[in-house]
Structures are given as structure tokens and as C-alpha cells.
C-alpha positions in Angstrom: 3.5 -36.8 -23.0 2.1 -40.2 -23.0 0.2 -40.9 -26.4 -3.2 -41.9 -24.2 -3.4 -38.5 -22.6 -2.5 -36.6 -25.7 -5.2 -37.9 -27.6 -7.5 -36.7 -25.0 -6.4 -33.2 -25.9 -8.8 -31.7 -28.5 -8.3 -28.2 -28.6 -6.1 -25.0 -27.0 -7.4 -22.4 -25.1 -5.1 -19.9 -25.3 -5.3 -17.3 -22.3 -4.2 -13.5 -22.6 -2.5 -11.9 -19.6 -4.6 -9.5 -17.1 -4.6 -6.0 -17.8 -4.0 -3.4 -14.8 -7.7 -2.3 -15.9 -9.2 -6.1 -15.3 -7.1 -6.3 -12.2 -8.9 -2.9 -11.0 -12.5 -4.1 -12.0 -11.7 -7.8 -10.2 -10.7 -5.5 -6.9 -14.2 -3.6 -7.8 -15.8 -6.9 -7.5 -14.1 -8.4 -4.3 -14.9 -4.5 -2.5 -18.1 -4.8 -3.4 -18.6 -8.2 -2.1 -16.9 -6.8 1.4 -19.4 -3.5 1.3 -22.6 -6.4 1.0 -20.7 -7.9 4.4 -21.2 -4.5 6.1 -24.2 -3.6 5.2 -25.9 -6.5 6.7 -24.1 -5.1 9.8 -25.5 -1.7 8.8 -21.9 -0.3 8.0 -21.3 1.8 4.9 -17.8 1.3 3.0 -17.3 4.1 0.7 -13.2 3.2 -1.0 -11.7 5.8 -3.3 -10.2 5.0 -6.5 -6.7 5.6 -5.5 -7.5 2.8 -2.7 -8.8 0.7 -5.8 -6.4 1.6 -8.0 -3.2 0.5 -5.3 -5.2 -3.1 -4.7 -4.9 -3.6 -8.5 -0.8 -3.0 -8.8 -0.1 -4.4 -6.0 -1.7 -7.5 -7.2 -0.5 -7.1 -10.9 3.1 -6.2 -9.4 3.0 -9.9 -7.9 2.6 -11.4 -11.2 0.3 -13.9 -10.4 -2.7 -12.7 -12.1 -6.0 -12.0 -9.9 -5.1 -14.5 -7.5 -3.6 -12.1 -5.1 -5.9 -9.6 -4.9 -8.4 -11.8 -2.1 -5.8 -11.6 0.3 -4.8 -7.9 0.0 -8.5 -6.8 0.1 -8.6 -9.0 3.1 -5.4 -7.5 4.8 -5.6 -3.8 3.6 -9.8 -3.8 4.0 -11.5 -6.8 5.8 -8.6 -7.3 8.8 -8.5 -3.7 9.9 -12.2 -3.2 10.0 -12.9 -6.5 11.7 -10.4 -5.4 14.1 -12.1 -2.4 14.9 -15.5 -3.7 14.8 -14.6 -6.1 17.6 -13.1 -3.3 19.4 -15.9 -1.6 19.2 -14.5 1.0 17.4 -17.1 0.8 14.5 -21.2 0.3 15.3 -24.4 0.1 13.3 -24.9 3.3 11.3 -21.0 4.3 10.1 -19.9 5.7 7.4 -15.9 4.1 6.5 -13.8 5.9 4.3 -11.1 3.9 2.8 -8.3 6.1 1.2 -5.1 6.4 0.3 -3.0 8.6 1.8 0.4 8.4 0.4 1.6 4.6 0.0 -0.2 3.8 3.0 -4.5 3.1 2.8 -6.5 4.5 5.8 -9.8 3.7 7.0 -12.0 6.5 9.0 -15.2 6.6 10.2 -17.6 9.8 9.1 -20.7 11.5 10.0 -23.5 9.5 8.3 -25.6 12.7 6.3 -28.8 13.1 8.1 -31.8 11.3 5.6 -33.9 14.6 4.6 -37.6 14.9 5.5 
């Protein structure tokens, strides 16, 4: 290292690798910024915690710390509903249910629960 540049160098930040438990609360945080999306079209995403849980180790299997865990939300999640709302096979008022159903992660559409007078 070139003696200019290492004097620039004043401290070490020293950074601890991510935890299956931060990778699940990161996928929290990118889910819930896809369920603000929705809503604005008037779509409810409800996503189980095994759906949250299989985000997370997929992305901690890949080693690359949070990083990965955009695009999987965006191809497990985002891709499959966008798909379906341009195929109008979602419309304002739906309820998604994102589970997991063995290793693969489903997305259905259920009754909305009538509001109560």
C-alpha cells in the first residue's frame, strides 16, 4: 500500500458477519416495503413466516450477506404478483397469501373478511 494512502487510514471498522436472525428481519423490511406497493393498489399481502424464514437462508446460503435477498423477494414475491396483476388475475380489494408449501412458496388470493357494522 502506497505510504500516501495509508496515512489516510485512521481507524478499522471491523464488521461481524449477518446472522440467519438479521437476514430474517432485513427480508421483514424488504416485504414490508412490497406490502406499502400493494396497498396503494389496494392489495393486501399477508407472507407467513416459513415464507420469511426460506427468503432469509436462501440468501444467507449464498454467502453474500443481505445483498441477495432484493432479488429473491423480487423473484419469489414481486415477479409472480406483477405477473398476475397484469393478467388480471389480482384486482383492488385482494387478499394474497404468500406461503410455503414444501420447498416451493405459493401465492393465493383469499376472501377479504367482510368490515363489521
Amino acid at each position: 500500500m502506497a505510504p500516501e494512502l495509508f496515512a489516510r487510514i485512521d481507524q478499522v471498522i471491523v464488521f461481524s458477519p449477518l446472522s440467519a436472525q438479521d437476514m430474517e428481519k432485513i427480508t421483514k423490511n424488504h416485504i414490508r416495503e412490497l406490502q406499502k406497493l400493494l396497498v396503494k393498489k389496494d392489495i393486501e399481502l399477508q407472507v407467513s413466516k416459513g415464507v420469511i424464514t426460506e427468503i432469509g437462508e436462501r440468501a444467507f446460503k449464498e454467502g453474500k450477506g443481505a445483498r441477495p435477498i432484493r432479488r429473491i423477494v423480487q423473484d419469489l414475491l414481486e415477479d409472480p404478483i406483477a405477473h398476475s396483476i397484469i393478467n388480471k388475475e389480482y384486482s383492488k380489494g385482494q387478499v394474497l397469501n404468500a406461503k410455503k408449501s414444501g420447498a416451493e412458496i405459493t401465492i393465493e388470493h383469499v376472501q377479504k373478511e367482510p368490515a363489521s357494522a
